[in-house]
VMD Tcl script that draws the C-alpha trace (Angstrom):
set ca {
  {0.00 0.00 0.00}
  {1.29 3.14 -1.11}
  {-1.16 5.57 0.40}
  {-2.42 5.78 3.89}
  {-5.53 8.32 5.04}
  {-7.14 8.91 8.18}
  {-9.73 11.62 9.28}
  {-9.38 13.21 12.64}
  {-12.64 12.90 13.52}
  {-14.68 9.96 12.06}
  {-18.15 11.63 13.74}
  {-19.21 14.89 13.09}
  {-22.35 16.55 14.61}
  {-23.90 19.21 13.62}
  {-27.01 21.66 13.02}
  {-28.47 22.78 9.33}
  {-27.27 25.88 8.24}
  {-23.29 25.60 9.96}
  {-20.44 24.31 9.31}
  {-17.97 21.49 10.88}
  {-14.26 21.55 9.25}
  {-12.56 17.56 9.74}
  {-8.85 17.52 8.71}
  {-7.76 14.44 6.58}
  {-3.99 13.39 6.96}
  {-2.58 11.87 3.76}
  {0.51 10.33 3.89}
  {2.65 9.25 0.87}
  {4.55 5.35 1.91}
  {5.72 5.04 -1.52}
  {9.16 5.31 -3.14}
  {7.97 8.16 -5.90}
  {6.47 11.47 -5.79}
  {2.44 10.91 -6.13}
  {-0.51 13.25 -6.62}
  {-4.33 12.76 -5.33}
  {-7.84 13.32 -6.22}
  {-10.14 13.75 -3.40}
  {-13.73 13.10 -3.60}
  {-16.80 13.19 -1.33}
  {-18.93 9.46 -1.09}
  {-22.76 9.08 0.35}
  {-25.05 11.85 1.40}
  {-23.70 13.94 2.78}
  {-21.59 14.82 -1.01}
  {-24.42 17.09 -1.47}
  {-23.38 20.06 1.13}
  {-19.74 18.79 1.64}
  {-16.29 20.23 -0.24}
  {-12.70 19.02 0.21}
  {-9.78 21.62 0.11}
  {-8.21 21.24 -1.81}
  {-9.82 18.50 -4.00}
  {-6.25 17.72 -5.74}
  {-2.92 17.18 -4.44}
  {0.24 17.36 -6.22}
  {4.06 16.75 -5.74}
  {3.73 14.53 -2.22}
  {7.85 13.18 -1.96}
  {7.78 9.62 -0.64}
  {7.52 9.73 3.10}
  {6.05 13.14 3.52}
  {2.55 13.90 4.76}
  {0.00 16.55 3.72}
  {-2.95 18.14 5.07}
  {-6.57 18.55 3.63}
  {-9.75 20.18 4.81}
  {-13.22 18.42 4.28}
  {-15.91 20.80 5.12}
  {-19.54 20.06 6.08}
  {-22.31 22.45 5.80}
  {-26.35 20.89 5.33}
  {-28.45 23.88 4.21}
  {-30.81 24.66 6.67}
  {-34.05 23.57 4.78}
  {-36.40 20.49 4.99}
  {-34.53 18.91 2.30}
  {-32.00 17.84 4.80}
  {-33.46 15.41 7.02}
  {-32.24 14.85 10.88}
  {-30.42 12.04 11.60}
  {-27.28 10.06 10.96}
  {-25.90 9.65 7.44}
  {-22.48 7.71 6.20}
  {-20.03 9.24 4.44}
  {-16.32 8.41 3.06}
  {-13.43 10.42 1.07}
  {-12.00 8.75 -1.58}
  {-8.33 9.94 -2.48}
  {-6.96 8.73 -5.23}
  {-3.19 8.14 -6.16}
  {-2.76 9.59 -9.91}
  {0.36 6.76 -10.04}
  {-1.07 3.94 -8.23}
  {-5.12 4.27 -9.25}
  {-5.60 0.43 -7.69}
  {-3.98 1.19 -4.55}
  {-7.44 3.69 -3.72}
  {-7.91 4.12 0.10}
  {-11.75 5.23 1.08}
  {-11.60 6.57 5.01}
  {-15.30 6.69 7.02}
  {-17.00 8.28 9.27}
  {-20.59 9.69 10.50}
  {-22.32 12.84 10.32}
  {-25.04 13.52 12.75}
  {-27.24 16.10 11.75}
  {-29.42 17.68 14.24}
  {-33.14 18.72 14.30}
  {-34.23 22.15 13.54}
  {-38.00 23.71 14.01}
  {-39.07 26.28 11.48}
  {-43.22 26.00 11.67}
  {-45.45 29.22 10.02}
  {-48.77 29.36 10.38}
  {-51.37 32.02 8.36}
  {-55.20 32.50 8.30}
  {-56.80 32.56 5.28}
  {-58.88 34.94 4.73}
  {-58.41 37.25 7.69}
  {-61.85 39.08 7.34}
  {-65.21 37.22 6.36}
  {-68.34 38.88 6.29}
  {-72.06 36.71 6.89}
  {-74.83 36.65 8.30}
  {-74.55 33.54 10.48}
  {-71.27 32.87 10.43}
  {-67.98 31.91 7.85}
  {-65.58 29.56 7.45}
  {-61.85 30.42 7.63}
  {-58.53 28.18 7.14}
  {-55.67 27.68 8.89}
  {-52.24 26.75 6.48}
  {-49.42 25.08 8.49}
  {-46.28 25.45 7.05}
  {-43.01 22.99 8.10}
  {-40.13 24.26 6.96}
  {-37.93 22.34 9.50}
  {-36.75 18.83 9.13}
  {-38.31 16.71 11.85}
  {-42.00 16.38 11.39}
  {-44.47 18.67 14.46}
  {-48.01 18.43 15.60}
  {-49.52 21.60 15.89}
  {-53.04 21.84 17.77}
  {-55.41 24.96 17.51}
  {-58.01 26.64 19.18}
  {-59.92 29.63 18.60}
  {-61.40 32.83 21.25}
  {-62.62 35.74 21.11}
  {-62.27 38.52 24.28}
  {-65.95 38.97 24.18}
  {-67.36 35.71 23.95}
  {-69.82 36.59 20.80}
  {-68.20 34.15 18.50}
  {-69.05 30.59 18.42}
  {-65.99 28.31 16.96}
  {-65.37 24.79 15.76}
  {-61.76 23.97 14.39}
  {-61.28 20.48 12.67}
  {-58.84 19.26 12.92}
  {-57.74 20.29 16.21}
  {-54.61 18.49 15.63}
  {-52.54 18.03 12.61}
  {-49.35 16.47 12.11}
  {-47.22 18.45 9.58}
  {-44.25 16.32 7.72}
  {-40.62 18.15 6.44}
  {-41.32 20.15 3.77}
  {-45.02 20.43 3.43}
  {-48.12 22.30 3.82}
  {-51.30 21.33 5.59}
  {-54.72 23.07 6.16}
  {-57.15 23.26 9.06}
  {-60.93 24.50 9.08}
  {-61.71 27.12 11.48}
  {-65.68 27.97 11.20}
  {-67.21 31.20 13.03}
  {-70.88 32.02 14.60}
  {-72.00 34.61 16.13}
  {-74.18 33.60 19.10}
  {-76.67 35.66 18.81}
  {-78.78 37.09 15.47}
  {-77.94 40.52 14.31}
  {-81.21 41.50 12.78}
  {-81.17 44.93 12.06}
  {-78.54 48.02 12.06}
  {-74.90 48.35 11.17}
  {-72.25 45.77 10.47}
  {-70.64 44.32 13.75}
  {-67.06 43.56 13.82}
  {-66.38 40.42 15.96}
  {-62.09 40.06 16.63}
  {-60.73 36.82 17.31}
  {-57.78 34.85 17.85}
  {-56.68 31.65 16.15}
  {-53.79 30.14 18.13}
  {-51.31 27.53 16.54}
  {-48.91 25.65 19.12}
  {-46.51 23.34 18.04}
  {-44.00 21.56 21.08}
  {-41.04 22.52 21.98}
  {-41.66 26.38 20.06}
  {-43.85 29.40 20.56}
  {-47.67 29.48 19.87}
  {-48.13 31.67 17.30}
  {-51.19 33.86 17.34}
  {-53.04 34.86 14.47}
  {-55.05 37.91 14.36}
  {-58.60 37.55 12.33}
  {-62.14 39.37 11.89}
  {-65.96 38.29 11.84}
  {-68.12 41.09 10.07}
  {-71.87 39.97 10.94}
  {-74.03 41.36 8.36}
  {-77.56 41.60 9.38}
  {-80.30 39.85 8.86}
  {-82.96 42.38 7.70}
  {-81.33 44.93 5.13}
  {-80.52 48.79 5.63}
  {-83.28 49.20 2.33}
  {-85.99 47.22 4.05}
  {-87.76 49.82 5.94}
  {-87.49 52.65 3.12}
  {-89.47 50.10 0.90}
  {-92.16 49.39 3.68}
  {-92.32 53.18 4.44}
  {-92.76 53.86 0.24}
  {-95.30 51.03 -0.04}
  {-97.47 52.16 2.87}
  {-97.64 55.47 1.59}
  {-98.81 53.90 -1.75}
  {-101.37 52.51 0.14}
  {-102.43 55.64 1.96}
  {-102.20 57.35 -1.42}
  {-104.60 55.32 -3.04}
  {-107.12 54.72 -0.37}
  {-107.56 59.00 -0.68}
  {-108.16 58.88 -4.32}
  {-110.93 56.26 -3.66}
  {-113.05 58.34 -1.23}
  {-112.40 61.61 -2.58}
  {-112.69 60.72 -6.57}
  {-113.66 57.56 -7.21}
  {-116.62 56.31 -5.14}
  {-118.55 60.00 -5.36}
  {-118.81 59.55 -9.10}
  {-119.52 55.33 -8.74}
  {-122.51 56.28 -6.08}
  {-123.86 59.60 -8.56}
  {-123.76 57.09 -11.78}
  {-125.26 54.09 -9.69}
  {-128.51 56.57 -8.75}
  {-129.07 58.17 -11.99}
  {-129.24 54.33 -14.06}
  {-131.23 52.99 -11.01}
  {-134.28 53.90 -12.66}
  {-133.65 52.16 -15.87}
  {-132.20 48.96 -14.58}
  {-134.97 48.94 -12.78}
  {-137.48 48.78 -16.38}
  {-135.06 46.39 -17.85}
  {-134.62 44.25 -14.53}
  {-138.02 41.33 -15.64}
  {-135.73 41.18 -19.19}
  {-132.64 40.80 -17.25}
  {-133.82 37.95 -15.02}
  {-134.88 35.84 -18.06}
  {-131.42 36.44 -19.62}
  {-129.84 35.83 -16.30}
  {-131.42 32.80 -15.78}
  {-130.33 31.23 -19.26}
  {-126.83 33.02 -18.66}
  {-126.65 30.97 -15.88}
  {-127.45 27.36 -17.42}
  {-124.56 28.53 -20.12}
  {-122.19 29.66 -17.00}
  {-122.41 26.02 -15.28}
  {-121.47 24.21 -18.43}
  {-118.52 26.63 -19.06}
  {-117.41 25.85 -15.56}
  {-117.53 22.28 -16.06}
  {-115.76 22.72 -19.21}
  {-113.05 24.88 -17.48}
  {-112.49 22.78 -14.78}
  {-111.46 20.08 -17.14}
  {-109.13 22.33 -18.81}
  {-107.70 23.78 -15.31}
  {-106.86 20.12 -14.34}
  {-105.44 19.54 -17.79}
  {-102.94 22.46 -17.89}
  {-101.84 21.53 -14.49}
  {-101.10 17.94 -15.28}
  {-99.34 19.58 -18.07}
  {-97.22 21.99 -16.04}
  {-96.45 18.95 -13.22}
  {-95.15 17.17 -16.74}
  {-93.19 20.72 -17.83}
  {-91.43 20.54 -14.61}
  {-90.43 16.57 -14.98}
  {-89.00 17.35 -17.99}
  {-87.27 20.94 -16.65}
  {-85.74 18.58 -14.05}
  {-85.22 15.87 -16.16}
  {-82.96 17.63 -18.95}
  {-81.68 20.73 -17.39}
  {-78.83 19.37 -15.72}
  {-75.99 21.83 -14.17}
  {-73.56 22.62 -16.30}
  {-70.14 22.83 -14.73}
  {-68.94 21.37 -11.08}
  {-67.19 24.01 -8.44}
  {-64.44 22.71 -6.83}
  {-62.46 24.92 -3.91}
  {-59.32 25.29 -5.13}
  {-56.07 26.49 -2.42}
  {-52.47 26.16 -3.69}
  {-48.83 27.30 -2.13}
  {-46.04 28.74 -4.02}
  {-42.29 28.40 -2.37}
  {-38.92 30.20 -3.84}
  {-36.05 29.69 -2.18}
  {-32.89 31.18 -3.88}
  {-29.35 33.16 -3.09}
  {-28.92 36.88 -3.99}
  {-29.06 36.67 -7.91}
  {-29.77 39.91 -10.33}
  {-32.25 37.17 -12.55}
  {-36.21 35.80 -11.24}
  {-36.43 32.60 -9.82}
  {-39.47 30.55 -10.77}
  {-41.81 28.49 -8.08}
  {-43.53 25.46 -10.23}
  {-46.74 26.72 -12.15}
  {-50.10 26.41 -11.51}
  {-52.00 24.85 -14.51}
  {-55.46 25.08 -15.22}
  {-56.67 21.61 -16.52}
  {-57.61 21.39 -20.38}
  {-61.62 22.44 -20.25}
  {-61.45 24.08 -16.69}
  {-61.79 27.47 -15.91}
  {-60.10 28.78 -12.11}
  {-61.74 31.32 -10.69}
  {-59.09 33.63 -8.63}
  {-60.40 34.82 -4.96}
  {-58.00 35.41 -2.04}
  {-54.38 35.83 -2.60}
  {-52.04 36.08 0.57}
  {-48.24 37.36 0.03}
  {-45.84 36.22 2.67}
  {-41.99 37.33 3.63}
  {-41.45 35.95 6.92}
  {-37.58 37.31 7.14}
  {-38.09 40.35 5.73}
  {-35.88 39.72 2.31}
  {-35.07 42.50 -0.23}
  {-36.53 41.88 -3.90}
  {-39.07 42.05 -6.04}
  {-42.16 39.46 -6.00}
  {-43.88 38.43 -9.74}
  {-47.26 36.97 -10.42}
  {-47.90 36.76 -14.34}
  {-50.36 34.36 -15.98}
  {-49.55 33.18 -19.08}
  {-52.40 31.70 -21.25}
  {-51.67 28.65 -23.48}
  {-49.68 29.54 -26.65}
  {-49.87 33.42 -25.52}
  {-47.48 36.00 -23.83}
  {-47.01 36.20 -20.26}
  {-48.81 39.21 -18.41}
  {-47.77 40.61 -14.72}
  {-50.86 40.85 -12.52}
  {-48.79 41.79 -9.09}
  {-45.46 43.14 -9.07}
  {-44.47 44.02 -5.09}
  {-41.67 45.18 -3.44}
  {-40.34 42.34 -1.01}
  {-39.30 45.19 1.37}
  {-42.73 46.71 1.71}
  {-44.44 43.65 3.47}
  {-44.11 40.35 6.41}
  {-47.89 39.77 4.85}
  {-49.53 41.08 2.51}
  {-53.48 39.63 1.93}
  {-56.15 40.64 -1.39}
  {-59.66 39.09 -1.45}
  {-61.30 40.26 -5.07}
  {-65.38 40.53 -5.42}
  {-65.21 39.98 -8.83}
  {-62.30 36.76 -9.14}
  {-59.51 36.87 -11.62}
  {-60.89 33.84 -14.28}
  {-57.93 32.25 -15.93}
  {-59.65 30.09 -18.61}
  {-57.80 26.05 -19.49}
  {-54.66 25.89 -19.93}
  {-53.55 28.84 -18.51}
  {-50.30 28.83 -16.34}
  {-49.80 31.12 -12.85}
  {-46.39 31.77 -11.91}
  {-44.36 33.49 -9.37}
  {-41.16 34.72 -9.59}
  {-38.56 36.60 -6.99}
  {-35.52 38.25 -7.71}
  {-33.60 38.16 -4.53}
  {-31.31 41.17 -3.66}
  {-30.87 40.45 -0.15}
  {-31.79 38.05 2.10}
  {-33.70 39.32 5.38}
  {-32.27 39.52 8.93}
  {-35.12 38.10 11.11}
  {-34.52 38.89 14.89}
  {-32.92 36.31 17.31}
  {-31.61 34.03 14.11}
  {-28.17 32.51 15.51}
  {-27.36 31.75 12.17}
  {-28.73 34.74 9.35}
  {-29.95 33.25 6.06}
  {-27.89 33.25 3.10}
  {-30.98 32.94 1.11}
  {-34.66 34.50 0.12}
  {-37.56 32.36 1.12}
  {-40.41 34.11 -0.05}
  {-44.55 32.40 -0.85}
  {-47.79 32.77 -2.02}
  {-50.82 31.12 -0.91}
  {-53.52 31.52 -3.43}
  {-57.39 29.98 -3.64}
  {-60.59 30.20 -5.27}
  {-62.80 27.76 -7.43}
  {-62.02 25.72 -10.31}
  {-65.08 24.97 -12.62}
  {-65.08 22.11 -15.27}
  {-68.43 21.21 -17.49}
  {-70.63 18.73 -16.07}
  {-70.84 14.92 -17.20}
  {-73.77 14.79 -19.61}
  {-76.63 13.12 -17.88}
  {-77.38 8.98 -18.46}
  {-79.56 8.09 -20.35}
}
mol new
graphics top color blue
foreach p $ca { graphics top sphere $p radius 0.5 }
foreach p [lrange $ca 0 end-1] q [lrange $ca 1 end] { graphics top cylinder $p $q radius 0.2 }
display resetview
């Protein structure tokens, strides 16, 4: 054996987002001058460099130093736990005679949980349903349980799940549905605080602020159109027994006297009238009961062969970017909207938790078209930024939403032992996707 290596340390330990420096000694036991090629096996090859990775000119008997540096990125990506790892150095004059030194690296958990309340504001008249997205950007999975108050106690809750168990990496959603306890029938809106708390062990509970806007029951227009319609009333009831009726009761007395003449003739015409009259009824009530088995048969068919025409579905996705300073946009992956769907855009909720300098893109680019920018923002203007749009932004099939950042700094959130060397920047956006309707069976 011509070449001997040995690490200093064959167990490192560590937390994402440092670094642990292990010398390797190389020693050269041949008889002629040899070079090496160092290189990284396992895992941990990812996040781990040697300095330098080639050696050159070692005389026989002579030993050299080189530096094999660990740093794991401190993102979910890099799970917690131990992971083997070996250096390779290769003699450039003796490629059989390889040696492969081993060791450990221990990387330890980290706890990065966000939590956001989507919408913050709903408006109703008995209540509204908010969510709840639970974000784990650590790397050891966290149960987070919730509950919901209000200070005044005019807000009935229910929150399901209670619990949720959040895995590395990914995003899960809770319902959080409001009531007021009692009926707001008439007046001005009432607007009912409340707090959504999100606790996760071993961290802080994080408290998110929301709103309750109880609408009420009988509208602000609903007296003014009593008030006009009574007045109607009134108005017509004068015109009656000022105009009308005077000249009914003069016209009634001055005919009484012929109707009376003509009253023997009238009988005898009334009497035959009313023969004809009972057969017409007959006849009509036989074409009343036709017509409405006709119109029960009308509405058969109406529910028969009107079937809807498209299927709602509630739609919520999340948009990540993680990327080092960098003068070009980074993009998340698109949202598509399936081939024959239309997505209906409703609530849209911007979030820079460290406080990173940039620009954040949304464009929408429809199939076989140009690209167009519906938000361009300034990272440094906002932590959270929320829109909720009346009238949704449709993006019709095949159209793809994407968002971009350009990162020019990183933020420097408070009490961070280690400050990121990156922008992590997302959008949560929701609304309803409609596609047509299966045609009925037959």
């Amino acid at each position: 054996m011509t070449t001997t290596a040995k690490l200093d340390s064959a167990r490192v330990e560590l937390s994402p987002g440092t670094e642990a420096v292990v010398p390797l000694q190389i020693r050269n036991t041949g008889d002629v001058v040899e070079g090496y090629r160092i290189e990284v096996l396992g895992a941990p090859a990812a996040w781990t460099t040697v300095e330098p990775a080639v050696i050159e000119g070692l005389y026989p008997g002579t030993t050299t130093t080189a530096t094999v540096r660990f740093a794991p990125p401190r993102s979910a990506a890099v799970p917690a736990g131990t992971l083997d790892f070996g250096i390779r150095v290769v003699p450039f004059e003796h490629v059989d005679e390889t040696v492969i030194p081993e060791g450990v690296v221990e990387v330890l958990p980290f706890l990065d949980t966000t939590a956001e309340l989507l919408p913050r504001t709903s408006h109703g008249r008995s209540g509204a349903r908010h969510r709840v997205a639970l974000d784990n950007r650590g790397n050891v999975p966290v149960t987070v349980s919730l509950t919901a108050a209000d200070d005044n106690g005019a807000l009935a809750f229910r929150v399901r799940p209670q619990i949720l168990a959040v895995n590395p990496g990914t995003v899960e959603f809770a319902d959080v549905r409001v009531k007021p306890e009692k009926r707001l029938w008439r007046g001005p809106d009432v607007t009912m605080p409340f707090t959504v708390t999100a606790a996760a062990e071993n961290t802080t509970p994080v408290l998110l602020d929301g709103a309750h806007v109880q609408v009420a029951t009988i509208p602000k227009w609903f007296f003014k159109a009593l008030l006009a319609l009574l007045l109607l009333l009134a108005l017509l009831a004068l015109l009656w027994f000022t105009l009308l009726k005077p000249v009914i009761e003069s016209a009634a007395k001055s005919s009484v006297e012929d109707e009376v003449a003509q009253a023997q003739e009238a009988a005898a015409a009334a009497q035959q009238a009313a023969t004809s009259a009972q057969q017409a009824s007959t006849g009509a009530g036989q074409a009343a009961a036709a017509a409405q088995e006709q119109v029960a048969q009308m509405e058969d068919l109406t529910q028969n062969f009107l079937p809807p025409t498209e299927i709602l579905t509630p739609t919520t996705q999340r948009m990540t970017v993680q990327t080092p300073p960098s003068p070009t946009a980074v993009d998340a992956d698109p949202f598509v909207v399936p081939d024959g769907g239309t997505f209906r855009l409703t609530d849209l909720v911007l979030n820079n938790p460290q406080g990173d300098f940039g620009r954040l893109l949304l464009t929408q680019t429809p199939a076989g078209g140009d690209p167009a920018v519906l938000f361009d923002v300034a990272l440094e203007n906002f932590r959270d930024n929320d829109f909720h749009f009346q009238t949704p932004i449709v993006l019709p099939s095949g159209t793809a939403l994407t968002m971009s950042v350009i990162c020019r700094a990183p933020g420097q959130p408070q009490n961070e032992t280690s400050p990121p060397t990156q922008c992590d920047d997302a959008l949560v956006f929701s609304g309803q996707l409609a596609v047509p309707a299966p045609p009925p069976a037959p």
